[in-house]
N, C-alpha and C positions, 0 to 999 in steps of 0.2 A: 815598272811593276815587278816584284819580283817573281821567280817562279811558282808554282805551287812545290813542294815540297813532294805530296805524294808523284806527280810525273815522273821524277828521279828515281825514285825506288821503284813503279813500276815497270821502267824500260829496263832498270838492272836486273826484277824479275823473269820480266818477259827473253831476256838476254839466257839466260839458265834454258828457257826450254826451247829456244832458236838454237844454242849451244847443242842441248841435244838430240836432235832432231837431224842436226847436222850429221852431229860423227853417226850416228847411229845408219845414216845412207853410206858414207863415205869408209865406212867400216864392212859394209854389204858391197861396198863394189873393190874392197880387198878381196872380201872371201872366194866373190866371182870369179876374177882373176887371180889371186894368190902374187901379186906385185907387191914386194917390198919398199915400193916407189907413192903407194897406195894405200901400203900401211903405215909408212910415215905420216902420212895427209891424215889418218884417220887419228895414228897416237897424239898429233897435235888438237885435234880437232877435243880430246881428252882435256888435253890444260886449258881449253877453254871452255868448258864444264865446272872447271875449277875455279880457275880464274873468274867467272861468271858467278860464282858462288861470293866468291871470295869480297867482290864488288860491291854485291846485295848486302852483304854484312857491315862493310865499309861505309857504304852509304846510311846505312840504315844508325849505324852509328854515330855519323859524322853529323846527321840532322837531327842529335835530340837537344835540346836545351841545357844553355851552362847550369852548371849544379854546382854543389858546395865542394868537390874534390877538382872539380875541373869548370873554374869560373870564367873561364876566353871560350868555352865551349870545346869540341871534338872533333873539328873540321880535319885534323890533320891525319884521321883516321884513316879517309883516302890516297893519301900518298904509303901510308902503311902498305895498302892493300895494291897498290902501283907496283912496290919493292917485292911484293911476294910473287906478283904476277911476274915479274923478271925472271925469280931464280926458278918459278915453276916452268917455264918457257925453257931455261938452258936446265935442265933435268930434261926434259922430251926432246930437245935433241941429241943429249947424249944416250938417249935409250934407242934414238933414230939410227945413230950413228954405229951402233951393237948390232943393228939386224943388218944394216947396211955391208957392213966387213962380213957377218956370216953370210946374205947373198953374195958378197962378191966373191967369196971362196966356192960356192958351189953354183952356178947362174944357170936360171929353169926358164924357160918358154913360162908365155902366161897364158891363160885360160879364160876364154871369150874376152878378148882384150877390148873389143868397143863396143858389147853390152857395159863391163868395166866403167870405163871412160864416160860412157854416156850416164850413169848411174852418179858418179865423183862430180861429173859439169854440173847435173839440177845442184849438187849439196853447194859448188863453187856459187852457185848466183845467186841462192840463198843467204851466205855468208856476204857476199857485195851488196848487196840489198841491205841488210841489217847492218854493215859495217859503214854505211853513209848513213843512217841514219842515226847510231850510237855516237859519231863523231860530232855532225850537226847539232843535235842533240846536247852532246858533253860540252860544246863551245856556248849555245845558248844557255845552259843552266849553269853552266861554272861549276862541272865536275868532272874532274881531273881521274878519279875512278872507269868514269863512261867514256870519256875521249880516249882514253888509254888502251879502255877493252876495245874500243872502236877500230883503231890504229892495227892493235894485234892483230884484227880479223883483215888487215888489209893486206898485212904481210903473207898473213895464211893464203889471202884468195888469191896475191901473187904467184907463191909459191905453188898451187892448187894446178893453177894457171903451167904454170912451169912444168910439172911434173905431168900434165898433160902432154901436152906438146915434144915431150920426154918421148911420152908412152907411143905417142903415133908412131915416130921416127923409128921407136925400138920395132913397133909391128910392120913396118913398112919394111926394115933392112933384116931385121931377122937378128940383130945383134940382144940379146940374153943379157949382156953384160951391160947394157945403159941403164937398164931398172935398179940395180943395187948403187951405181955411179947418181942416178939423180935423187935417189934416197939419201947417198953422205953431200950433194949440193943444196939441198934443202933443209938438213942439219944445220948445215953450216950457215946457212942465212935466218933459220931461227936463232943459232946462238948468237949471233950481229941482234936480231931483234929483242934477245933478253937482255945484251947490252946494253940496248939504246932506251926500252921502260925502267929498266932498275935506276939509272942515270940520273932519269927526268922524274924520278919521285926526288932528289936530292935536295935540287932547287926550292921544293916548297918546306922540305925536313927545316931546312935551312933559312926559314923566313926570306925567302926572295923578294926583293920590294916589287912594287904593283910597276905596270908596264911604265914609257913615257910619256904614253897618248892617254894613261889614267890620270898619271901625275900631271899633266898640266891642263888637266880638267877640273882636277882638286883645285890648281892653284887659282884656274880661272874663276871655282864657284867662290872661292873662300875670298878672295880681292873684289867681288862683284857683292858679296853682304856681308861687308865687314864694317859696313861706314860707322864711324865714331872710335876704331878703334885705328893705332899707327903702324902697327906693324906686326906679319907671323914671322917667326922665324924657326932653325929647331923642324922642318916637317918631315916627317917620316911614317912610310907603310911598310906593311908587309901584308902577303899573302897564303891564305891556308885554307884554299877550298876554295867553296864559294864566297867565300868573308874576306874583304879587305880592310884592315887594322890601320885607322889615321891618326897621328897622333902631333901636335903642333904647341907654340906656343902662342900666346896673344897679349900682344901688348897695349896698352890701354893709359889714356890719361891717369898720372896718380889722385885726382880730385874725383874720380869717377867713381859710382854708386856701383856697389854688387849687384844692384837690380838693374842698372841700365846695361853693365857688362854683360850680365846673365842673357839679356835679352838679344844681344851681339851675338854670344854662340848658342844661341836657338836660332838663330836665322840661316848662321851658318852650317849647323847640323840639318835643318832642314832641306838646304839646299845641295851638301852632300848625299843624304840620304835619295833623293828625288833623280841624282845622278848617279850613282854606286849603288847596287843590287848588294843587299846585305852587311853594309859600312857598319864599323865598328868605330866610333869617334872618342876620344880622349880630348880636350883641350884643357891647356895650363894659362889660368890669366895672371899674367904679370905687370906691373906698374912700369912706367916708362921709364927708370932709370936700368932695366935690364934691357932697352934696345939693345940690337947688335948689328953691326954695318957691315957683315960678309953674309950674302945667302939668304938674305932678308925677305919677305915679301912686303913692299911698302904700299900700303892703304890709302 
């Protein structure tokens, strides 16, 4: 069955005000202590306010129905909104990496360091929390938008994580100079993480075809209700959101009735549809002097 439509937009809703909720602790446990280590956590915790925005729009646009300027429909919008989340992600680390070099030029004791701490951990579990479930979530509804924000927030709670255990070490030894050191370590693994989203919107810009455990589930339903007809050949998908695009040939006796062919791929459209969440089907009928004997599926 497929998803409901509205779930996807609400969790990218509800994603915006988890987003802010966040920074908004983890920006109060800067001010506490006055940690550049903390303020990093908090300036990221920004681009996913954004990013969180950015999603909701994405989504919101990716599920409206094809229209007359755009008849495959808007699905690709999410991968749009994949690629901005990237470069927004390496913009906040290089604004990370700004305050970073000015802490390490002047390095200050911090201020109630595990009121601090304790304040950034609630915002840390909050984000782990939400970031299993945007993921989950993104893989069950086939949105690449959601899995993506999901992902980023995991990097975040790592790093969250990190810069914690940072912070102990620094209040335990007395060393000033680890807070501005795990503020440019944190940069640095955010810009790894706008990397690795900017990357992974490509694959769908670029009609990625569907996995090989989809494709040989197409191949199994279309050989299991194809009877009357000899052969598909010619198959090919791609993917762009939640929609997979199948497109084949079918070959058929030449004495054969456009009604009884017809009937051939309604069985077969039905039974991809029953197996792909949001299949998009094209099939070409051709007469059997177009067989082809490389790549065939034979009937």
């Amino acid at each position: 069955m497929p998803a409901p439509k509205q779930s996807v937009t609400s969790l990218a809703a509800a994603s915006i005000a988890v987003a802010c909720l966040v920074m908004a602790v983890k920006y109060l446990a800067y001010l506490i202590t006055g940690s550049v280590a903390l303020y990093s956590d908090a300036l990221e915790s920004v681009v996913n306010v954004i990013t969180a925005v950015a999603a909701l729009v994405a989504i919101s646009i990716a599920r409206r129905p094809p229209d007359r300027h755009h008849p495959f429909g808007h699905h690709k919008a999410e991968y749009v909104a994949v690629a901005l989340e990237g470069a927004l992600v390496v913009l906040a680390a290089l604004l990370i990496l700004q305050q970073a070099w000015i802490a390490w030029q002047s390095p200050r004791a911090l201020d109630l360091p595990v009121l601090g701490m304790v304040v950034n951990g609630a915002a840390t579990a909050i984000n782990a929390g939400w970031a299993w479930l945007l993921i989950n979530q993104g893989r069950a509804l086939r949105s690449p938008a959601l899995a993506a924000d999901g992902w980023h927030l995991v990097t975040d709670v790592i790093t969250s994580l990190g810069v914690l255990a940072g912070l102990i070490l620094a209040t335990l030894t007395g060393w000033a100079i680890l807070d501005p050191l795990l503020a440019a370590i944190v940069a640095v693994n955010i810009l790894w993480t706008g990397w690795r989203i900017t990357t992974s919107s490509v694959s769908g810009l670029m009609d990625e075809s569907a996995t090989a455990e989809i494709m040989a589930g197409i191949r199994r339903a279309i050989a299991a209700n194809a009877d009357g007809a000899l052969q598909v050949h010619d198959l090919r998908t791609r993917t762009a959101g939640p929609a997979t695009f199948i497109e084949f040939h079918l070959v058929v006796p030449g004495h054969m009735t456009v009604a009884y062919a017809h009937d051939i791929c309604d069985r077969i459209e039905a039974a991809l549809h029953a197996q792909i969440q949001d299949a998009q089907i094209l099939i070409h009928v051709e007469p059997e002097e177009e067989a082809k004997t490389k790549g065939a599926i034979v009937i």
